[in-house]
N, C-alpha and C positions, 0 to 999 in steps of 0.2 A: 484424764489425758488432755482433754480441751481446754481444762483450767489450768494445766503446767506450756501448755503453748502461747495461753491467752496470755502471762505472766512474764515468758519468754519474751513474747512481741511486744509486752509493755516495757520491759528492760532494752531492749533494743535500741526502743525508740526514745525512751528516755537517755537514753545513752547515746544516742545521735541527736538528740537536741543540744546537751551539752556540750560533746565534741565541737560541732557545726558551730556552736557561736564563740568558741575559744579561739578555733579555726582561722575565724573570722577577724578576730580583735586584734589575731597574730599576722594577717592579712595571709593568710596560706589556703588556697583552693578548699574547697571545701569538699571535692570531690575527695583529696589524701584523709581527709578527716573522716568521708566514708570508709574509704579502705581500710582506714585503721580501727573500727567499729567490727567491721568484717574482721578483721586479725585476733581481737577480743575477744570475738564468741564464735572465733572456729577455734576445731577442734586439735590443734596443732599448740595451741596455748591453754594453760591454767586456768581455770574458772568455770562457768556455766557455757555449753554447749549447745547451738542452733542449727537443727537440721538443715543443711546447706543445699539437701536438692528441693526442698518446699519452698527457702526462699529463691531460689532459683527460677522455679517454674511461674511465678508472679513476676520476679524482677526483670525477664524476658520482653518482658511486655513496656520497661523503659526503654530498650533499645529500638522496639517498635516504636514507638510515639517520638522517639528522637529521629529516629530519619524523618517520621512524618512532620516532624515542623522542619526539618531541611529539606524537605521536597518544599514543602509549601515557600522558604528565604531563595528557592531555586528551581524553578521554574523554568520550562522549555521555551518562552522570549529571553529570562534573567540569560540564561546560561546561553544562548546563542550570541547576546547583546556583550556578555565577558570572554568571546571565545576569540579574543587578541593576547594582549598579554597577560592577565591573568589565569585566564585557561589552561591557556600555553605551558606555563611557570609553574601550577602548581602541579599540571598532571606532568611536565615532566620531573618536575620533583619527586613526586609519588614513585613514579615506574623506575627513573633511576636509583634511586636510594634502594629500593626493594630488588631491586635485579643487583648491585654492587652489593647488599648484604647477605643478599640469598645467596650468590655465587660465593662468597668467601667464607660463607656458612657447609655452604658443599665442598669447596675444596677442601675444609677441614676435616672432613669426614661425615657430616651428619646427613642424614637423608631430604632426597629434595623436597619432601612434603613441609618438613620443619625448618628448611632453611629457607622456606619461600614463605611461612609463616614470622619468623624470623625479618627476614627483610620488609613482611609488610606492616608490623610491629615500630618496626624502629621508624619506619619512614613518616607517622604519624607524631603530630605536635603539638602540645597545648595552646588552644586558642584562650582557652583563661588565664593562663599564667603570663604569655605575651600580652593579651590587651588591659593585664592588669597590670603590669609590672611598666609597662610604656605610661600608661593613666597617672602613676605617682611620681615618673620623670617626668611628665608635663612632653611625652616626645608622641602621642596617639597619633599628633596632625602632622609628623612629621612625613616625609618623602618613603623614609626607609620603614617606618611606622606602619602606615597607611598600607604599604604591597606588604610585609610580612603578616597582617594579619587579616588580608585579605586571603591570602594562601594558605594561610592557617585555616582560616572558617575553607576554601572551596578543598582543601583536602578529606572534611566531611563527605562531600561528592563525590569524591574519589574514590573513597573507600565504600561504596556501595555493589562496583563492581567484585569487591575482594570481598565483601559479605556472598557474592555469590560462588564466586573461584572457592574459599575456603571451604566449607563441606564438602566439595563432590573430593578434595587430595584425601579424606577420610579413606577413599577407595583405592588407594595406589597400588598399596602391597607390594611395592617393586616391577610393578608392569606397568609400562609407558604406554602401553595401547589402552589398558583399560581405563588410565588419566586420562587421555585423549578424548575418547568416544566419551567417557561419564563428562568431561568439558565442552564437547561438542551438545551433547545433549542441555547442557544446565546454560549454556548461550541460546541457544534454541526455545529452551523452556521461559528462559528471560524474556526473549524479543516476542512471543506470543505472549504473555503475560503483560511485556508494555503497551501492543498493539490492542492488548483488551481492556487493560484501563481508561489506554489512551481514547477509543473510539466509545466506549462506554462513558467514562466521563468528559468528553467533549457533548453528547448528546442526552443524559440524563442529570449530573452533577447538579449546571446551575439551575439547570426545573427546579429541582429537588429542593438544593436551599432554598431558590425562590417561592416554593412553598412554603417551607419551615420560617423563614424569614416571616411571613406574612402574619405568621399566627404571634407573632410578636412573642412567644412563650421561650425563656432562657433555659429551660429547664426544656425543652422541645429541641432545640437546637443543640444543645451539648450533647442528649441523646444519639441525635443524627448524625454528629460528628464521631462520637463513638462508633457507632454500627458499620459507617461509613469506611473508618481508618482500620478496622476490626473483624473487617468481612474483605478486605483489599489484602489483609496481610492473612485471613483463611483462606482466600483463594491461590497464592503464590505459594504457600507452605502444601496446599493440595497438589500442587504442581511438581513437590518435592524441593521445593528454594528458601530458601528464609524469610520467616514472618514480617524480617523489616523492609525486605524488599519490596513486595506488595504498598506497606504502608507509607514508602518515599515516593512510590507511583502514583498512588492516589494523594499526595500531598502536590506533586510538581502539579498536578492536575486542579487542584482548588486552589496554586498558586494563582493561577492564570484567572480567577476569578474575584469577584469585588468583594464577597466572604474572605478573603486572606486574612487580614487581623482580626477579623471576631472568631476564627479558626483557631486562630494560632490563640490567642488570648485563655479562649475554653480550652485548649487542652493543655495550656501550659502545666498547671497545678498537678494535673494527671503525671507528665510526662518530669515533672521535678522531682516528685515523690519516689515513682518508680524505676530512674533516674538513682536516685541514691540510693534504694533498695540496692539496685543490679551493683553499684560499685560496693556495696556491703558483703553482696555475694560471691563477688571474685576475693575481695580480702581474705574472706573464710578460705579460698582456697590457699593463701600466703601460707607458707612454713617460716616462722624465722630462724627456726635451728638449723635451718640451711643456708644462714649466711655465713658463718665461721666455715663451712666449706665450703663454698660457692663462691666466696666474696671476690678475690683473683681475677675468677672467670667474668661475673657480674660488671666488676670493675674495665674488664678492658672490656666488655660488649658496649659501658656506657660511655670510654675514651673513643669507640669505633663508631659508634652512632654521633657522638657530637662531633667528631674530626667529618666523618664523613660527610655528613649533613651540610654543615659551614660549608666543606670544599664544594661541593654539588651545586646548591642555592648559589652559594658567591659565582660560579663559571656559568650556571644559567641565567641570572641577572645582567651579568656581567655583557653575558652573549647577546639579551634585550637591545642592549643599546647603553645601560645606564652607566653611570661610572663607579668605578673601583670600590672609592669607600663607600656609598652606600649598597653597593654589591653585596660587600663585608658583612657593615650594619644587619643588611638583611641577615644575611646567614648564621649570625651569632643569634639571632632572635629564633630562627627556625630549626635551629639545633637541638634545640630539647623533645624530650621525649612527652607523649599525650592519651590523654583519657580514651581516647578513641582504641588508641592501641592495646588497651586493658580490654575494651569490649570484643574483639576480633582474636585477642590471643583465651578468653573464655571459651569463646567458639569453636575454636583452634581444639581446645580441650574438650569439648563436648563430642566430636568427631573424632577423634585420638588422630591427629592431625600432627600433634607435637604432643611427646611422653612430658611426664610432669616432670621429671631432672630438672630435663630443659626450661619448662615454665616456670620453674621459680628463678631459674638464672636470668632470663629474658624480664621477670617480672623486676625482680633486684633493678637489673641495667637501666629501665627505662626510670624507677623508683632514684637508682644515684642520678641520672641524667634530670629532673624535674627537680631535686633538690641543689643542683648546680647552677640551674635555669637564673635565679633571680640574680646572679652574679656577671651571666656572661651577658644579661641583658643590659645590666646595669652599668656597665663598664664596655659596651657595646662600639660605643666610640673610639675608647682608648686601644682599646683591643684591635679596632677596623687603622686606625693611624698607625698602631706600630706594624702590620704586613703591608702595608701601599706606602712601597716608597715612595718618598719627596721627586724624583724623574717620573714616577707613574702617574704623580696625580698632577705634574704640570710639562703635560708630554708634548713635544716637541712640534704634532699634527698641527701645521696652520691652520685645517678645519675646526680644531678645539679652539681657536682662539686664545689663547691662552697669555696671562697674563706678565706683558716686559713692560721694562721703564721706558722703554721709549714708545710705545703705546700709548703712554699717559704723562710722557714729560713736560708738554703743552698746560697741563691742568694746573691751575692756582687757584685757591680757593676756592676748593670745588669740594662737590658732598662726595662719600662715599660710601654703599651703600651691599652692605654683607650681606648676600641672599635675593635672586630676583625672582625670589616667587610672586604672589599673588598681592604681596603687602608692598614689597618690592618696587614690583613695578610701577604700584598706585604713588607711592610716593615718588619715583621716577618721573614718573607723567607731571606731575605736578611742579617739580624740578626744571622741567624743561618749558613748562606753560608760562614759568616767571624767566625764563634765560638765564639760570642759574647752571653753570655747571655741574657734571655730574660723574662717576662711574661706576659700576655697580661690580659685583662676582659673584660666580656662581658654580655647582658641581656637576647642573644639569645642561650635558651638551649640546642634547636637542631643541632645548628651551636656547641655549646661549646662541645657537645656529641662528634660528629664529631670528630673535632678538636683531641679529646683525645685521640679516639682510634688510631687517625693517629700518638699519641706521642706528640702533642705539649703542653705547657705548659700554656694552656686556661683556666681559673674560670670564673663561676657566680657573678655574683656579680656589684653593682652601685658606677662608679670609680669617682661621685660627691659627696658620702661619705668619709667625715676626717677620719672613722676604716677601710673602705675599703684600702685607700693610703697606710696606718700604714701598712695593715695588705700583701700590695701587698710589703711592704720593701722601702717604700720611703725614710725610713733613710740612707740604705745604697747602694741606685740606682744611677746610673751616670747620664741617662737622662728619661724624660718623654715624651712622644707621644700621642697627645689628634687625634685621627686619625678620629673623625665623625664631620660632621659638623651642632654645634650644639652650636651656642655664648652662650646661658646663662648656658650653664652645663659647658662648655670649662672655662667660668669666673669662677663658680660656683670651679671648680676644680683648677684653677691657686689661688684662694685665699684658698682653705687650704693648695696646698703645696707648698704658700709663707709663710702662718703661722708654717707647718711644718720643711722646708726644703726651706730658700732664696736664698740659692746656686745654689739651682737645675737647670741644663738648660731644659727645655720647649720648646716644640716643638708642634705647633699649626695648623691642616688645617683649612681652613676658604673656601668658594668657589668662591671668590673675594676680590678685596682690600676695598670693603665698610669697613671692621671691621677691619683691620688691625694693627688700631693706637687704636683703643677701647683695642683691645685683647693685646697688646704691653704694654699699660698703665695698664691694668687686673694683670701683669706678663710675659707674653709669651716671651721668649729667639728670638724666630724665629715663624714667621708668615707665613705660604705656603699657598700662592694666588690658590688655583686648575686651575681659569679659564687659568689666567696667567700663568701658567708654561706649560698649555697645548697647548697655542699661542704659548713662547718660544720652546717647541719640534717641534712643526710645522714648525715654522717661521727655524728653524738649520736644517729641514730635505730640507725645501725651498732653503736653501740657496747651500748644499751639492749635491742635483741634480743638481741644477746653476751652477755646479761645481767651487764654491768656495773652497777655500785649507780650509781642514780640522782642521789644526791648528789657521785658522783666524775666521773659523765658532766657537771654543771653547771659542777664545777670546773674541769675541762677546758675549755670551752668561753670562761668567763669569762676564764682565763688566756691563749687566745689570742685572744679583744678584746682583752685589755691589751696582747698581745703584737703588735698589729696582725698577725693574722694569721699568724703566722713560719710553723705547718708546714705551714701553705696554701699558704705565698707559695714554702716553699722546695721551687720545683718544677725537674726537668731540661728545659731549654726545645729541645733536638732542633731538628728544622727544622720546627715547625706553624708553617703559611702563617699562619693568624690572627694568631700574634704576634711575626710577621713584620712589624713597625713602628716607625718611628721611635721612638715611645716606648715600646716592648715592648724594643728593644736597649738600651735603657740602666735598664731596670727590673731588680731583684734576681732571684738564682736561683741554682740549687746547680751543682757542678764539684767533679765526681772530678780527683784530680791522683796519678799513680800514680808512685814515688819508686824512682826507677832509681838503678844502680850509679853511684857518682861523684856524689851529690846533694848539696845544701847540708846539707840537713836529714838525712841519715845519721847515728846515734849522738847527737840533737840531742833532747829535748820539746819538743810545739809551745807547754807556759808561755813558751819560751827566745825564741818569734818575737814581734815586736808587727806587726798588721797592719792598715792604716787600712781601719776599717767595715767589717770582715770578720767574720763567725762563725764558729768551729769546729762544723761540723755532728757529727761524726766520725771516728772511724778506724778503717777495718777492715781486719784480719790475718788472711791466708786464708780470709775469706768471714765473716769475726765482727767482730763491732764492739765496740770494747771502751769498758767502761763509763764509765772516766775519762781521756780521749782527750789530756787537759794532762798527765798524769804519766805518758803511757806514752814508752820512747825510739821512737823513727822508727826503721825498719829498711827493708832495700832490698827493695820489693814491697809494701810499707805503701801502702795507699789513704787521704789524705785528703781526704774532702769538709768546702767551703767553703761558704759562703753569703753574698753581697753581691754588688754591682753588677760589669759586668762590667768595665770599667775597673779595679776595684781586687782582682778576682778577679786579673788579669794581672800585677799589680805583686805580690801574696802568691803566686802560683804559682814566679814569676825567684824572690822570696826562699827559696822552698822548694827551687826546681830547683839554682837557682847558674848 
């Protein structure tokens, strides 16, 4: 019996190794690659069968350790310090989406346990899917970027209180008094349970590490962090509440302390593992012979979770202060359905909270809504321009400032400058420090307010419209400056004012050279790498401590402008996930090629080779690189590095190998 478990658990997890790294190459969450692991060896499908309440009773224990490092990222300063507008925005996200789906779940007929489990299901979002999916559009640092996934992560917080509401509707039975009282009570039970963390670890906590710290033992300290997060979620589960509860308390509580990342650091490994167990373990509960009859239903729960969601987010952003399209932007990004929601609608089950019918319909909807997700985020933009009309987003309010020709019919040869954020305004400032004319646009009105009373010369308005360009004077501007980083509005803008104005020099940030030849080929005059220039400052302040002459450090610098960057660019690209992208795999980079017995290149100089778009970086001989790398012969053990794309790195490597 031990030896058919042991066997079992080695297929498992052989089988989640595989998954996970496919998962991964396909760029798809790795969580769905648990699920689907789960789906393989429950007992709903063909094959070998894994007791699903054994993994259960372990994989519980990820949902513990994952609030507990969200206590720890959220902390009672974090969360008072965010309790403006993000607070604000994500918990009324939460509660209205759960109350608009739970009510339309009841009106349908279903009972209010499951349709308040229902609404707090859908109301949750993938923070992985959003901040990965914005990471390969290059938009993470954008405006709309930045609040959707900061909303996304503080909806984890949110759902702590629903970790405690869930369990006690197990008790409803159709009597509203006994919800009541069992809810009065499991609030009750909460706030004494906080208050005993809270005053417990304000006064024994940092002793405690302070002691464990001391002993400098690693193996001492992850103990105590164990016992620690594991004795907080024994005592809350005594209480009659959820083990994770306890262990988010005692997390906001070692928040506040100097321990926070060697916390968090030690338990990670624990909390990844068991982490994927618990999504393995809800899989197993997946039917998929219930989608030929479910699909219908499934299908419109995930048309009503992404309609809904979009419309909520975009009226509550909206209501912030912010404008229109990135209202939008936000909401097409917070419309998908999330991991979390898996973990809560589990729970939902363990309580008979919601009949399985419904869990698998619910599981489906949120499963279509996440495999939609990378579409509406990707296209996020175009999607946000076609509902905000051209009157909305250049509205009439003199306080919006908004952009007319007569505004700026005064300017001649004057810059102008797409975006006054932070990059914005620095080039602004410096526009005005030489009396150079200028005017800038922008979508942010509070910033554009600002701006005016300070005297600068900032409008409202979307500088990816052909009247907006007309109207900022593109006829008669010297240059352009697209200062956010943001490739399809940047293209979006270099082809009207190449239809406008083919003259124009253009001036493009981009936040690496992935897009540089895209945006170059678009129109753009000049392409500013951010990552890259901000290596070049570094690398000139590196080199002027070194006390290198000042005049040689400029030299330098100047020579790889011209060079577009070569010994920036010519980097070993390994496996970083970052540039782990469609356009990262066919961008330049260096390759050692080490010249074995039997080579082409034996007894040969690399003058002798011609290689399409290739650089000779080097050649090193026993760990030295030798000065003139074209006139020395190739010998067997010789290291040549190259430099160009990888395509043509492949074709000079067969000419080198033979």
């Amino acid at each position: 019996m031990i030896e058919q478990a042991f066997v079992q658990i080695l297929l498992m997890l052989g089988t989640s190794v595989a998954t996970v790294i496919l998962f991964q190459k396909l760029h798809i969450p790795s969580s769905l690659g648990y699920l689907m692991v789960g789906v393989l060896f429950g007992a709903h499908t063909p094959g070998p069968v894994i007791d699903v309440q054994q993994i259960r009773e372990v994989a519980e224990f990820g949902i513990v350790f994952l609030l507990f490092t969200i206590g720890l990222s959220f902390s009672l300063p974090q969360i008072h310090a965010l309790r403006g507008q993000v607070l604000s925005l994500g918990t009324g996200q939460v509660v209205l989406t759960t109350a608009l789906i739970g009510t339309g779940c009841w009106l349908l007929g279903l009972p209010p346990a499951t349709s308040f489990v229902i609404g707090a299901v859908f109301a949750q979002s993938s923070t992985t899917i959003i901040s990965k999916q914005l990471a390969e559009q290059g938009e993470e640092n954008s405006r709309h970027g930045r609040l959707g996934v900061a909303m996304s992560v503080f909806q984890d917080v949110t759902a702590v209180p629903l970790i405690v509401v869930i369990p006690v509707l197990g008790v409803l039975d159709g009597d509203a008094g006994v919800l009541f009282e069992s809810l009065g009570w499991a609030m009750a039970k909460a706030i004494v349970a906080f208050l005993l963390v809270f005053i417990l670890g304000r006064w024994l906590l940092r002793p405690l590490f302070h002691g464990v710290a001391a002993r400098r033992s690693t193996e001492l300290f992850t103990l105590t962090v164990l016992f620690v997060s594991l004795l907080a979620a024994w005592t809350t589960s005594q209480l009659g509440l959820s083990m994770a509860f306890g262990a988010f308390l005692v997390g906001m509580m070692l928040g506040e302390t100097e321990f926070r990342h060697q916390v968090e650091s030690t338990i990670r490994p624990f909390r990844d593992v068991l982490i994927g167990l618990f999504f393995v373990s809800i899989g197993m509960l997946f039917d998929p012979a219930a989608i030929p009859q479910n699909w219908q239903w499934a299908s419109l729960g995930a048309v009503a979770m992404l309609v809904s969601k979009t419309l909520l987010v975009t009226l509550i952003v909206r209501w912030s202060g912010l404008d229109g399209l990135t209202a939008w932007r936000t909401g097409f990004l917070l419309a998908v359905g999330g991991e979390f929601g898996f973990a809560l609608l589990a729970i939902a089950l363990d309580v008979n909270a919601i009949a399985n019918e419904y869990s698998q319909i619910v599981f489906t909807s949120v499963l279509f809504s996440m495999i939609a997700a990378p579409f509406l985020i990707r296209y996020n933009h175009v999607l946000a321009g076609l509902l905000v009309r051209r009157s909305i987003r250049r509205q009439n309010d003199p306080e919006t400032f908004p952009v007319s020709s007569e505004a700026t019919q005064h300017l001649h040869d004057h810059a102008i400058i797409c975006g006054y954020g932070r990059i914005g305004q620095s080039v602004g400032h410096f526009l005005e420090e030489e009396k150079i004319p200028y005017v800038a646009v922008d979508l942010d009105s509070t910033r554009i307010k600002e701006a005016h009373v300070a005297g600068e010369p900032v409008y409202y308005g979307d500088s990816s419209e052909r009247d907006i360009l007309e109207a900022l004077g593109v006829d008669s501007a010297k240059l352009l400056v697209i200062s956010y980083d943001d490739v399809l509005l940047a293209k979006k803008i270099l082809h009207h004012v190449r239809t406008l104005r083919p003259d124009l020099p253009v001036m493009v940030r981009t936040r690496d050279e992935a897009h540089v030849d895209e945006l170059r080929q678009a129109g753009a005059t000049e392409v500013v790498p951010e990552v890259l220039e901000a290596g070049l400052m570094i690398a000139s302040h590196a080199l002027l401590l070194l006390n290198v002459p000042f005049n040689r450090v400029v030299r330098r610098m100047q020579q790889q402008r011209a060079g577009r960057y070569r010994l920036l660019r010519e980097l070993y690209r390994g496996e970083d996930v970052s540039l782990d992208t469609p356009d990262a795999l066919t961008a330049d980079g260096l390759r050692s090629i080490l010249i074995v017995a039997g080579s082409n290149g034996v007894g040969k100089k690399l003058s002798e080779f011609v290689f399409d778009d290739v650089t000779i970086s080097s050649l090193v001989r026993q760990g030295n690189r030798e000065e003139n790398p074209l006139d020395v012969v190739i010998a067997e053990g010789d290291v040549v590095v190259l430099f160009g794309a990888p395509g043509n790195l492949d074709s000079a490597e067969r000419l080198l190998l033979g």
